[in-house]
C-alpha positions as CSV (number, residue, x, y, z in Angstrom):
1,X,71.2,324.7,3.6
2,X,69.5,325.6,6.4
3,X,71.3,324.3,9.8
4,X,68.6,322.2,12.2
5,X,68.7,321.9,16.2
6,X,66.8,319.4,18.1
7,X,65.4,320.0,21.4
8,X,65.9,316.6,23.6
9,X,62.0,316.0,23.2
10,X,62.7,316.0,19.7
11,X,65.3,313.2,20.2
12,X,63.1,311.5,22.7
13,X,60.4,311.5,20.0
14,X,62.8,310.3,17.2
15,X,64.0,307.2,19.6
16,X,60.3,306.7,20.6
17,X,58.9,306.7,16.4
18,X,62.5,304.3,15.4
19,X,61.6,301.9,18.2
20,X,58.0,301.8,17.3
21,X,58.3,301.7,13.8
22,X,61.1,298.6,14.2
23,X,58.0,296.9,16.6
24,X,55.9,297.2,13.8
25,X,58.0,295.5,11.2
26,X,59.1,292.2,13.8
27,X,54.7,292.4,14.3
28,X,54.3,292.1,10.3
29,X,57.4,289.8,9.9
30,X,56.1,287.5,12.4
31,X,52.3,287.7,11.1
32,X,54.0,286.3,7.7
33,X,55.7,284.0,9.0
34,X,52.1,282.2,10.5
35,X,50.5,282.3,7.4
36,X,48.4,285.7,7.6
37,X,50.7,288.2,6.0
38,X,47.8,289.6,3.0
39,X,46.2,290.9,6.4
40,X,49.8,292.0,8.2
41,X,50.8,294.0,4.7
42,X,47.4,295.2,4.3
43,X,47.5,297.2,7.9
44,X,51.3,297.7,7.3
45,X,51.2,299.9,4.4
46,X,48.3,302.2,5.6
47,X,50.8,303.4,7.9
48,X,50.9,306.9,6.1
49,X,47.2,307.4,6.9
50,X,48.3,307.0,10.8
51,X,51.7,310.0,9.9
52,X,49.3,312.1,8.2
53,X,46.3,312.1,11.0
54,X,49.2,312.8,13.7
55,X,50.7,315.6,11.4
56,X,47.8,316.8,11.2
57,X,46.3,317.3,14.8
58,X,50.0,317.1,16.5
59,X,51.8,319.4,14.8
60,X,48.9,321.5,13.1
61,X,50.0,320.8,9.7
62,X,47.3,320.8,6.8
63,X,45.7,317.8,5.0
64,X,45.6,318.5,1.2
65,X,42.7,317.1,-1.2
66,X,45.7,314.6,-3.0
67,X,46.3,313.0,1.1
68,X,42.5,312.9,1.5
69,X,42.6,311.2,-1.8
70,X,45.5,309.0,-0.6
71,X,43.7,308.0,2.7
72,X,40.6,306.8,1.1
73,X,42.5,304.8,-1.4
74,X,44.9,303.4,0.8
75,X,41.5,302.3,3.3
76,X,39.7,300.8,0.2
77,X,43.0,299.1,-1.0
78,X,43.6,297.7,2.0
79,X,40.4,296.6,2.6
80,X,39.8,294.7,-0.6
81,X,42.9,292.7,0.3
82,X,42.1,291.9,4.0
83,X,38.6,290.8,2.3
84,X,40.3,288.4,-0.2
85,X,42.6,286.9,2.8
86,X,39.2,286.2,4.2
87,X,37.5,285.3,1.8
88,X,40.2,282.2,0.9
């Protein structure tokens, strides 16, 4: 197992993402709760488009042709169901 360090920016930036992350959820809980949570799930769970795009240009890691894949499925997906929220 191979032993990890962490810099304090990488603290800082672990804090920062937790807090962020917890924001998001009260957001989605709260967006149930007033009757529009097709829409608040819908946005919630392309949040690995958004951890993929950062990986990508922050931290210069590739994008493979299964995440592409995943990113235009999770788009349509989630657009299909913010359409039927609409739509009703």
């Amino acid at each position: 197992m191979a032993s990890e360090t962490f810099s304090s920016l990488d603290v800082g930036l672990i804090i920062a993402g937790g807090l962020v992350e917890s924001l998001g959820m009260m957001v989605c809980i709260y967006a149930t709760s007033i009757g529009i949570g097709g829409i608040a799930f819908a946005l919630t769970n392309t949040c690995c488009i958004y951890v993929t795009l950062f990986n990508f240009f922050a931290m210069g890691q590739g994008i493979t042709l299964a995440q592409v894949s995943g990113i235009i499925l999770t788009l349509a997906g989630a657009s299909v169901v913010a359409a039927q929220e609409q739509i009703h």
